[in-house]
C-alpha positions as CSV (number, residue, x, y, z in Angstrom):
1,X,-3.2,16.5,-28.1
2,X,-1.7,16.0,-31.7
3,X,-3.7,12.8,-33.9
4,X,-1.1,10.1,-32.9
5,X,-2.3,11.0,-29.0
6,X,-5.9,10.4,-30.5
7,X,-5.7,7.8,-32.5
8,X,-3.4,5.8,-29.4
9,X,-6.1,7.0,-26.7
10,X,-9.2,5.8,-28.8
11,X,-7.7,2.7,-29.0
12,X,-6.4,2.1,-25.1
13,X,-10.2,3.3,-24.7
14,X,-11.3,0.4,-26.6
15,X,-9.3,-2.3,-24.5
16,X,-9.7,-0.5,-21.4
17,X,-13.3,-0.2,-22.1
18,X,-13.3,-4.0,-23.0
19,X,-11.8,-5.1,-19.5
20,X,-13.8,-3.7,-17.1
21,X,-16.6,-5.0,-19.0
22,X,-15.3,-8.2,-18.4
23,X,-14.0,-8.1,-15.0
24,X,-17.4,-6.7,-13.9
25,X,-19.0,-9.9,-15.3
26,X,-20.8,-7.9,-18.1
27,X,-18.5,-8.8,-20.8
28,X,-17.6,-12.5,-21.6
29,X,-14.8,-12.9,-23.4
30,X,-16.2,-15.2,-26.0
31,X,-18.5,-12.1,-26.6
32,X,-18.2,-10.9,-30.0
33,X,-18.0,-7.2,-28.9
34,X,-15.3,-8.1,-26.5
35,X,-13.3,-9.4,-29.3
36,X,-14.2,-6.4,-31.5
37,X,-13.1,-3.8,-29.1
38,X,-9.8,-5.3,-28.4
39,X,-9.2,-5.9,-32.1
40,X,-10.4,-2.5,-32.5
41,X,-8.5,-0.9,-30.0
42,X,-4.9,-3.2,-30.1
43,X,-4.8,-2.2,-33.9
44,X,-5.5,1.5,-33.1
45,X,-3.0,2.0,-30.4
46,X,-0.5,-0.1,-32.8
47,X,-1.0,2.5,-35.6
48,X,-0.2,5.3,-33.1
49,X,2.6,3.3,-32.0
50,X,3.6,2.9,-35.4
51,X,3.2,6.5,-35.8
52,X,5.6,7.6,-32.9
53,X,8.0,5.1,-34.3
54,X,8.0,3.3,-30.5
55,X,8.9,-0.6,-31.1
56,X,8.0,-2.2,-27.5
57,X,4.1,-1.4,-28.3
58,X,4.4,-1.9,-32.3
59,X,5.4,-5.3,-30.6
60,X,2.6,-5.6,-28.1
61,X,-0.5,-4.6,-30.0
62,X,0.8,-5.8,-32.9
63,X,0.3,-9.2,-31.2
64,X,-2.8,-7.8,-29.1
65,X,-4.6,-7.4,-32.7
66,X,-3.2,-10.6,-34.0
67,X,-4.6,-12.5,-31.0
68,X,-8.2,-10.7,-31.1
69,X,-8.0,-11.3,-35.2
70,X,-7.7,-15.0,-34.5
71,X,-10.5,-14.7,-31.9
72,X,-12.7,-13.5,-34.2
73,X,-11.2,-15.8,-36.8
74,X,-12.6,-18.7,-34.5
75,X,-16.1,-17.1,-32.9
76,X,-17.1,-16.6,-36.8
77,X,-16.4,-20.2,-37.4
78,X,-18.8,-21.3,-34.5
79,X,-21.2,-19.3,-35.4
């Protein structure tokens, strides 16, 4: 594995990671570490994505990272 493959499957850990936390009923999605680990892990696998020069996923965690930035956007506001 090269540092793009890294750097991609830290990040899909991170989401990955975050949804079966939350599925499992340990996670809430509210949860500040939910948010963290899929702003964490969208902006990581869209770096790698950026690296390999792939558009469809510069797209989707672009817009992952974006959503989980606003999340935590709001959560900080409420608390």
């Amino acid at each position: 594995m090269n540092i793009i493959d890294w750097i991609g499957s830290v990040g899909v850990s991170f989401i990955l990671f975050a949804y079966i936390l939350n599925i499992s009923g340990k996670l809430h999605h509210k949860n500040l570490f939910f948010i963290l680990f899929n702003l964490i892990g969208a902006s990581l696998a869209c770096v790698a994505s950026i690296l390999m020069e792939y558009l469809p996923f510069i797209i989707l965690e672009g817009v992952w990272a974006f959503v989980s930035l606003i999340s935590l956007l709001k959560y900080k506001k409420q608390h």
